[in-house]
LONU-652194 format. One record per residue (C-alpha): x negated, y, z negated; residue number from 1. Coordinates in steps of 0.05 Angstrom, whole numbers, always signed. Layout:
N
+--------+--------+--------+-----+
|      x |      y |      z |  nr |
+--------+--------+--------+-----+
|      X |      Y |      Z | NUM |
...
+--------+--------+--------+-----+
// end
This chain:
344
+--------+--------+--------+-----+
|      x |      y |      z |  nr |
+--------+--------+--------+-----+
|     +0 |     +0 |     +0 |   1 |
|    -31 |    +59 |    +19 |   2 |
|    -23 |   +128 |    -21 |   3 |
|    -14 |    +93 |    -87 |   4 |
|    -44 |   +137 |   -141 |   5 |
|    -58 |   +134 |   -213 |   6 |
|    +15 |   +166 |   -212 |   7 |
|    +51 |   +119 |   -176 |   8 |
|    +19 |    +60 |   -225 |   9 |
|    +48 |   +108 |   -288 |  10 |
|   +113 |   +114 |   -257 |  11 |
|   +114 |    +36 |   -245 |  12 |
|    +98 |    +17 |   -311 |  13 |
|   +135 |    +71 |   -347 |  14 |
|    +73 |   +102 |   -385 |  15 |
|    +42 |   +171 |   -374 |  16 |
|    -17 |   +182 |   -332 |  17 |
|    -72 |   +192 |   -389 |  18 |
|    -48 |   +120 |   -411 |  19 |
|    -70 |    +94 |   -342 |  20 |
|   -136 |   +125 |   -346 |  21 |
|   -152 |    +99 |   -412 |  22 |
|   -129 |    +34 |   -386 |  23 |
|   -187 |    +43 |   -349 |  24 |
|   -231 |    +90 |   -384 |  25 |
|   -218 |    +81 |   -462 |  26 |
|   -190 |     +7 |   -458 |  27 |
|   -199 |     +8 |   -543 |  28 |
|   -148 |    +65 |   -548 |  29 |
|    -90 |    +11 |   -527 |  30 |
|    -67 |    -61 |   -546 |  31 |
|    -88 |   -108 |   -499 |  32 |
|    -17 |   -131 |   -473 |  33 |
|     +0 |    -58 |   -451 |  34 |
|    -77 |    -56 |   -419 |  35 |
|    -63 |   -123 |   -389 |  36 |
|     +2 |    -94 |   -363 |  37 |
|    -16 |    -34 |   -328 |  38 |
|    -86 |    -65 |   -298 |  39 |
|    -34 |   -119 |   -264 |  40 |
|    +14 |    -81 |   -238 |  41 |
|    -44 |    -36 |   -208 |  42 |
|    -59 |   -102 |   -178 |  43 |
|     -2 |   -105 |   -150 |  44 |
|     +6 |    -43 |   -121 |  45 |
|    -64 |    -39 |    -86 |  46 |
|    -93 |    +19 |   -134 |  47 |
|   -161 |     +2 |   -141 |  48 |
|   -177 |    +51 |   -213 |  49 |
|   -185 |   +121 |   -216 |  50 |
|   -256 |   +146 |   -169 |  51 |
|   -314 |   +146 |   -207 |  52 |
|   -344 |   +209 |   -152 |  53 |
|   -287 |   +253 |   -180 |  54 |
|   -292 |   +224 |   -253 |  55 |
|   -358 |   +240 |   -249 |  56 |
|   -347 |   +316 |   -219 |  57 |
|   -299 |   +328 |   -285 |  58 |
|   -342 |   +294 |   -340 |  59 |
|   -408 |   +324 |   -315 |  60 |
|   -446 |   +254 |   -329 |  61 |
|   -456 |   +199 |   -268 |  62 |
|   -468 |   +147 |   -318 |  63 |
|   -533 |   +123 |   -283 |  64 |
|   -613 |   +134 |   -306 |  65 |
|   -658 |   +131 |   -250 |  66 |
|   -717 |    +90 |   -256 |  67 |
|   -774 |   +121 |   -205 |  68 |
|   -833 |    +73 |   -189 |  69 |
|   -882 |    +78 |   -122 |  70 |
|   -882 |     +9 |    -96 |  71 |
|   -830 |    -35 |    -61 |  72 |
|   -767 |    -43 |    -84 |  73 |
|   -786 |   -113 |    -95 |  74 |
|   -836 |   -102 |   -147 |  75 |
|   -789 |    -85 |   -195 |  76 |
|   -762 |   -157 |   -189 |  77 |
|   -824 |   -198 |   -186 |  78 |
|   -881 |   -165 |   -220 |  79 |
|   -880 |   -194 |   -294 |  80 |
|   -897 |   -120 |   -322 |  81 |
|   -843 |    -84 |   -287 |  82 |
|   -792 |   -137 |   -307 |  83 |
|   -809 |   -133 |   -382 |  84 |
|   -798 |    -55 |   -384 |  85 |
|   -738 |    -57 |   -345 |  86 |
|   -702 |   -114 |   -389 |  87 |
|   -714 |    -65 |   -444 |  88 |
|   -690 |     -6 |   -422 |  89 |
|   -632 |    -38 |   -391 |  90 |
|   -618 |    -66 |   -468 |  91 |
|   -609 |     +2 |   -485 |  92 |
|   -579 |    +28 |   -421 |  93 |
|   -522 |    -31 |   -433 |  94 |
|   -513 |     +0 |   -500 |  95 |
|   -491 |    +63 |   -473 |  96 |
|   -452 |    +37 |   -416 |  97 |
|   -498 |    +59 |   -369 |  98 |
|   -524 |    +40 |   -300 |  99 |
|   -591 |    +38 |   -272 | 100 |
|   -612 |    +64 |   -215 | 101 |
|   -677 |    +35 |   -181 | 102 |
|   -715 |    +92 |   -144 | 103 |
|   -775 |    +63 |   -105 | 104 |
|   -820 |   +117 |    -70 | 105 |
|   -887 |   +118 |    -28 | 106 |
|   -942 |   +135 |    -69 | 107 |
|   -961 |   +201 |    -40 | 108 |
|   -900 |   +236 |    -11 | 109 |
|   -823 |   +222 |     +0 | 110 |
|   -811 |   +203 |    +69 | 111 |
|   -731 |   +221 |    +60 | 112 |
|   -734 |   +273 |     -3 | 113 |
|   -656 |   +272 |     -5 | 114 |
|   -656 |   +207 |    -35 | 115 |
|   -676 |   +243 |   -101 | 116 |
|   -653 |   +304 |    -89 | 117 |
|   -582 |   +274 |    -85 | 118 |
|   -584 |   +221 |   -132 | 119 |
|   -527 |   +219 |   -179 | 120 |
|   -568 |   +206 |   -244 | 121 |
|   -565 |   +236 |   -312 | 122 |
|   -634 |   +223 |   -328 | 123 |
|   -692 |   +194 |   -304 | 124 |
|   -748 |   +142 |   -325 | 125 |
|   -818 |   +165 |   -294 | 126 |
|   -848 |    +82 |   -282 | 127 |
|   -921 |    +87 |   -256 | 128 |
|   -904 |   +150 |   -207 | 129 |
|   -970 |   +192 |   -192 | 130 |
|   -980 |   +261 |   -227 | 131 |
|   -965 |   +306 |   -176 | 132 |
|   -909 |   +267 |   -137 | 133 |
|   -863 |   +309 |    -96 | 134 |
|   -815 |   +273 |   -130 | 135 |
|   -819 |   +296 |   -204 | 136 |
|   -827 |   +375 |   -177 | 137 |
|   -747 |   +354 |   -151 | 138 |
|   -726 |   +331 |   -212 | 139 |
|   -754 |   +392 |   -254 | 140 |
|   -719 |   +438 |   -204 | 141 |
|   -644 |   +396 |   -215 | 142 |
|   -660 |   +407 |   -285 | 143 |
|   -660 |   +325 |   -292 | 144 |
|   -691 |   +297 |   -371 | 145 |
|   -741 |   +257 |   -356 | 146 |
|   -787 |   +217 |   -393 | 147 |
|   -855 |   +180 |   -369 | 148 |
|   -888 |   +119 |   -381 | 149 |
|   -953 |   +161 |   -396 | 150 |
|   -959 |   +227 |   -416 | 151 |
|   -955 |   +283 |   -364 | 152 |
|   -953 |   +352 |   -354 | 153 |
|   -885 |   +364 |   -322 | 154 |
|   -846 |   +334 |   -382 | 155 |
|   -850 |   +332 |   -453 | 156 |
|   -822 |   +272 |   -458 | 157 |
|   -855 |   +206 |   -454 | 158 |
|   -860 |   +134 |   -481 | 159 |
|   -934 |   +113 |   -472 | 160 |
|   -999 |    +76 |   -493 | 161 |
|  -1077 |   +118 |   -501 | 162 |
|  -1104 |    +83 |   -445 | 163 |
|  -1173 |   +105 |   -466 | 164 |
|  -1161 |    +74 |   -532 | 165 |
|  -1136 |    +16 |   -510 | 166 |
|  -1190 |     -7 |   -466 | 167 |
|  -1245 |     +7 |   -508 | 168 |
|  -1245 |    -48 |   -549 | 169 |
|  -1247 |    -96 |   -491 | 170 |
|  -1316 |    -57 |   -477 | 171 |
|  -1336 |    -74 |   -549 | 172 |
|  -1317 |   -146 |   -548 | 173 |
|  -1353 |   -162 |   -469 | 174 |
|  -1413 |   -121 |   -506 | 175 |
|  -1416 |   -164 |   -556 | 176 |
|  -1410 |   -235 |   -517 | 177 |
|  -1476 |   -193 |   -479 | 178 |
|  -1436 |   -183 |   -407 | 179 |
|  -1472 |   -119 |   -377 | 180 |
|  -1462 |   -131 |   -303 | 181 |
|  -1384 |   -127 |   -284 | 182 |
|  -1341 |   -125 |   -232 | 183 |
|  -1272 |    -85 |   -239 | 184 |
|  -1206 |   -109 |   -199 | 185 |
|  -1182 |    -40 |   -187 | 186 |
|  -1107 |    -30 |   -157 | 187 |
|  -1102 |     +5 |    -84 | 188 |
|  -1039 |    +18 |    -62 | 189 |
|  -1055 |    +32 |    +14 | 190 |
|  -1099 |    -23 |    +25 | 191 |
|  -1050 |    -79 |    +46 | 192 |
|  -1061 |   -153 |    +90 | 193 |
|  -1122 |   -179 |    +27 | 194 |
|  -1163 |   -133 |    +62 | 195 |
|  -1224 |   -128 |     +3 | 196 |
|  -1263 |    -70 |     -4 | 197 |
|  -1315 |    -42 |    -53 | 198 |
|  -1302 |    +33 |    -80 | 199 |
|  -1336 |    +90 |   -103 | 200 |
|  -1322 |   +121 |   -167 | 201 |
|  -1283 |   +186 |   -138 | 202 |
|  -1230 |   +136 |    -92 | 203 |
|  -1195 |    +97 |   -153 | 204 |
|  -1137 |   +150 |   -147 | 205 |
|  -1113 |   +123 |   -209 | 206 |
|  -1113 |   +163 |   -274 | 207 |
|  -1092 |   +108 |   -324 | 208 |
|  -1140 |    +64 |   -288 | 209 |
|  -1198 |   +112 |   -296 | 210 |
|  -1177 |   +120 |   -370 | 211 |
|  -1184 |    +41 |   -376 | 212 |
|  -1252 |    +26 |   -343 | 213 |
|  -1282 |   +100 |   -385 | 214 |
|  -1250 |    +64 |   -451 | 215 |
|  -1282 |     +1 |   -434 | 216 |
|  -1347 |    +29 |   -417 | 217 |
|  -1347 |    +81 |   -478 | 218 |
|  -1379 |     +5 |   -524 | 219 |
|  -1420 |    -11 |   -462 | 220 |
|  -1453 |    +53 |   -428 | 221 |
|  -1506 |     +8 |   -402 | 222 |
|  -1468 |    -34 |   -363 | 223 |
|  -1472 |    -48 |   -277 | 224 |
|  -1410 |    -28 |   -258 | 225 |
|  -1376 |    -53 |   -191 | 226 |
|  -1310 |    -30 |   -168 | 227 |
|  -1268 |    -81 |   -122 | 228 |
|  -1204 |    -77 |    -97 | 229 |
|  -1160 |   -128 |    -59 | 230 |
|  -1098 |    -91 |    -51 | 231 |
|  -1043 |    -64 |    -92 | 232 |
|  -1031 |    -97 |   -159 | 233 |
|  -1010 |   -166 |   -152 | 234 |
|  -1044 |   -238 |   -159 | 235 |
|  -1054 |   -244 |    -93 | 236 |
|  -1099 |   -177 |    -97 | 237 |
|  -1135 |   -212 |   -151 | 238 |
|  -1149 |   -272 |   -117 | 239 |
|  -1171 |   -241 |    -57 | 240 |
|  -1220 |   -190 |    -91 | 241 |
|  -1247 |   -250 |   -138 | 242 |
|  -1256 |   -299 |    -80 | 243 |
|  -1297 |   -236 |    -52 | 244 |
|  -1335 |   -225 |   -109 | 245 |
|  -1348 |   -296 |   -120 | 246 |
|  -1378 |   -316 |    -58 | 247 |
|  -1423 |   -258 |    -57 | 248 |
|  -1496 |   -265 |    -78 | 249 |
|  -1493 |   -214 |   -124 | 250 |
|  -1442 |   -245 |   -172 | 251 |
|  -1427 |   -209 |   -244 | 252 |
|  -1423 |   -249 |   -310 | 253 |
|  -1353 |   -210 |   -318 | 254 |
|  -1299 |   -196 |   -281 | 255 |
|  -1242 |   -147 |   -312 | 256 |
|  -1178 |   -144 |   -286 | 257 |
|  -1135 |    -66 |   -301 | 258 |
|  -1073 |   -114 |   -299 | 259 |
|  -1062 |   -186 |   -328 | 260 |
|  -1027 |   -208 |   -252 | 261 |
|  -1103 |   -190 |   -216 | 262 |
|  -1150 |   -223 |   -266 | 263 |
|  -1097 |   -289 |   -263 | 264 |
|  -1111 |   -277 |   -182 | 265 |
|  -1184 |   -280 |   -212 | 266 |
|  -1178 |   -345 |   -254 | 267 |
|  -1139 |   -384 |   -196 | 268 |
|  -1197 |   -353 |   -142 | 269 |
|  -1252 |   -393 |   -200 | 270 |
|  -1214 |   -446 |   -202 | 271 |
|  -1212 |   -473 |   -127 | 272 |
|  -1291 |   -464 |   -133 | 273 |
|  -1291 |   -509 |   -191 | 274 |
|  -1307 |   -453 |   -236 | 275 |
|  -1292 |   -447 |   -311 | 276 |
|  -1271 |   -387 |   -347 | 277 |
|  -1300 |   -375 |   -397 | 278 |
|  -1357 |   -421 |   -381 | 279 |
|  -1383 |   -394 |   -312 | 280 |
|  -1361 |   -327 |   -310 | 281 |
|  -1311 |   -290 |   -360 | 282 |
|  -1247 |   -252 |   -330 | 283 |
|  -1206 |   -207 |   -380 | 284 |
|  -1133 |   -180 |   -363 | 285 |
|  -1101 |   -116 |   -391 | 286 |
|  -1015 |   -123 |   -414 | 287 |
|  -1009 |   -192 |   -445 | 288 |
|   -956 |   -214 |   -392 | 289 |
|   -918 |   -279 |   -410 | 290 |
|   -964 |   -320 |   -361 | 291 |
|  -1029 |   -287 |   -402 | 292 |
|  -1022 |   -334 |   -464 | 293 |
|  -1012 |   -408 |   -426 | 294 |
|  -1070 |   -391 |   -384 | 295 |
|  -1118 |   -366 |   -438 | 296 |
|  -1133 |   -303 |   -412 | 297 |
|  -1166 |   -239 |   -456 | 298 |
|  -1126 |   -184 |   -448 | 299 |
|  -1098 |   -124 |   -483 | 300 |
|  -1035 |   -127 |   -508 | 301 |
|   -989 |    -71 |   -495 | 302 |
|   -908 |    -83 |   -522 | 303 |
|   -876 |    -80 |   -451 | 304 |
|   -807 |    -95 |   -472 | 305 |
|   -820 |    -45 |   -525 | 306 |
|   -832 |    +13 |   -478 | 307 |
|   -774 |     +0 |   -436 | 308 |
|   -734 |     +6 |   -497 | 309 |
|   -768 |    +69 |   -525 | 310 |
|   -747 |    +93 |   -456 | 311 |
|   -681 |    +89 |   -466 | 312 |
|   -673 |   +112 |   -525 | 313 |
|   -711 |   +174 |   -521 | 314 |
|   -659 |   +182 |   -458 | 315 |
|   -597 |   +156 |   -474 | 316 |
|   -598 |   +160 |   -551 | 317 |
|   -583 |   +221 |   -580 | 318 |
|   -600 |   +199 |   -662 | 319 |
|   -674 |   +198 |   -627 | 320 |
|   -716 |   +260 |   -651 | 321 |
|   -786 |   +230 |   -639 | 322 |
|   -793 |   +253 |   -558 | 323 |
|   -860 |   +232 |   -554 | 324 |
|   -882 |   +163 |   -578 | 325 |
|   -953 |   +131 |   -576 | 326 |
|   -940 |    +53 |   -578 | 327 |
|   -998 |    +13 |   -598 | 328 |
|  -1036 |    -41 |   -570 | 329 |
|  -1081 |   -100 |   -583 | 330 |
|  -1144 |   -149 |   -569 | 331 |
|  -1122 |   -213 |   -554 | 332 |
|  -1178 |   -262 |   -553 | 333 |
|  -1168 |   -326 |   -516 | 334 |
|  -1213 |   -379 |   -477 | 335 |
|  -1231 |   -336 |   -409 | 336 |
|  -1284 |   -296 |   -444 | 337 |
|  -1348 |   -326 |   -467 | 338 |
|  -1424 |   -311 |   -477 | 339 |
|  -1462 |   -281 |   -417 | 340 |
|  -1500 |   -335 |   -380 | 341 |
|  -1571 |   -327 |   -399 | 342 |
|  -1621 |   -303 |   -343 | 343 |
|  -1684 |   -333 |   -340 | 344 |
+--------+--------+--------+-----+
// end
């Protein structure tokens, strides 16, 4: 039936309007048999609940978060880091009946700027987004709260680890096993296709991967530093940058992965050579991922679910005064580190 209306069901079921809508929109204000009623005979009738664009227009709220990240879509469904932090800020995000909206963007510009600039969001959750992104200067000019996974200096708001901190005493513990010639796995977003390539210091383009390797190298200033990259971050980076590394003739006693997923690319690229971690060469990780623990990889632990929940709440929640919130983080010790070989 076309042309049927909120009115049309009220005048059906003999109720007023505003008991249709909370039907809809406050189903706790009405018993459940005159809910049950009105939502069937809306069946009936072909109305299909009041328009959430126009609901929208009069509340002022969309009922959606963004969540901005510069990688494909499908990271955000198969890397183990990203899925942690969204399951927690979707806890929250559930809590207050609200959506998320996943906002995946190239990692230097915005090929179709609309796309944020139009985005019906009430807030938005900055996810591993350069500083500098065209896309957080749109945001800060709709006037959108934000809050970042690390801290930044276009919102006061964030949710984040000291990635200088952090990393340092993974420096401290290779120092002390004697490693002083490493390689670091370092994430490239352009370079695509396991296409491996060795970098100078000035092209990691990364800040919280510059924080990590200066943290690490803060307990071993000494150390022969190599920086390697396979790729964006993702085992298959690992592996390919490992497999690299390993049949080189110049092989380290260490190789350090920024991300748990590349040093388990690492591990699996010692493995086919019939190399032992922690025996022949030691490889370290940095998040703690679920797969960190069964394979017995070193790592620092970061609480990912934690974040995504701090996230939310600093968003969402508004009994949350503490707007910016320093989580912390941990050594984790485990059978892929051992004692520099010995040179003769």
């Amino acid at each position: 039936m076309s042309g049927v209306t909120l009115k049309t069901v009220a005048k059906a079921v003999g109720v007023s309007p505003s008991t249709v809508s909370n039907a809809y929109n406050k189903p706790d204000q009405l018993s459940a048999a005159l809910r049950d009623r009105i939502l069937a005979t809306a069946r009936e009738l072909g109305y299909a609940g009041p328009d959430a664009s126009a609901r929208a227009l009069r509340s002022g709220k969309a009922g959606a978060i963004g969540v901005l990240f510069t990688d494909k879509l499908s990271y955000a469904f198969s890397d183990p880091f990203a899925v942690g932090f969204l399951a927690g800020l979707a806890e929250v995000a559930e809590e207050f009946r609200t959506s998320l909206l996943l906002m995946p963007l190239s990692s230097t510009d915005i090929d179709n700027g609309s796309a944020v600039q139009q985005a019906a969001i009430d807030g938005a959750a900055i996810f591993c987004v350069p500083h500098g992104h065209p896309a957080l200067e749109i945001l800060a000019a709709r006037g959108i709260p934000a809050v970042s996974t690390d801290k930044r200096d276009f919102t006061e708001d964030w949710v984040a680890i000291d990635e200088f901190e952090a990393a340092t005493p993974m420096g401290e513990h290779l120092a002390r096993l004697g490693h002083r010639d490493l390689v670091v796995l370092v994430d490239k977003a352009e370079l695509t296709g396991g296409r491996v390539v060795e970098l100078d210091w000035d092209e990691i383009g990364c800040t919280d991967c510059e924080l990590r390797i200066q943290g690490m190298l803060k307990a071993m200033p000494d150390a022969h530093v190599r920086l390697v990259s396979g790729g964006h971050n993702a085992f298959s980076s690992g592996q390919a940058g490992a497999s690299w590394v390993l049949d080189s003739q110049d092989r380290p006693t260490a190789i350090v992965g920024l991300s748990d997923v590349q040093a388990l690319g690492a591990m699996e690229a010692m493995r086919v050579r019939g190399l032992v971690p922690g025996r022949d060469l030691t490889v370290t990780g940095f998040d703690d991922i679920p797969a960190a623990e069964p394979a017995g990889l070193t790592t620092i632990r970061q609480p990912i679910k934690d974040k995504g929940r701090r996230v939310g709440r600093v968003l969402l929640d508004p009994t949350t005064t503490e707007r910016q919130v320093r989580l912390d983080t941990e050594l984790i010790v485990r059978s892929s580190s051992g004692p520099a070989p010995k040179t003769l």
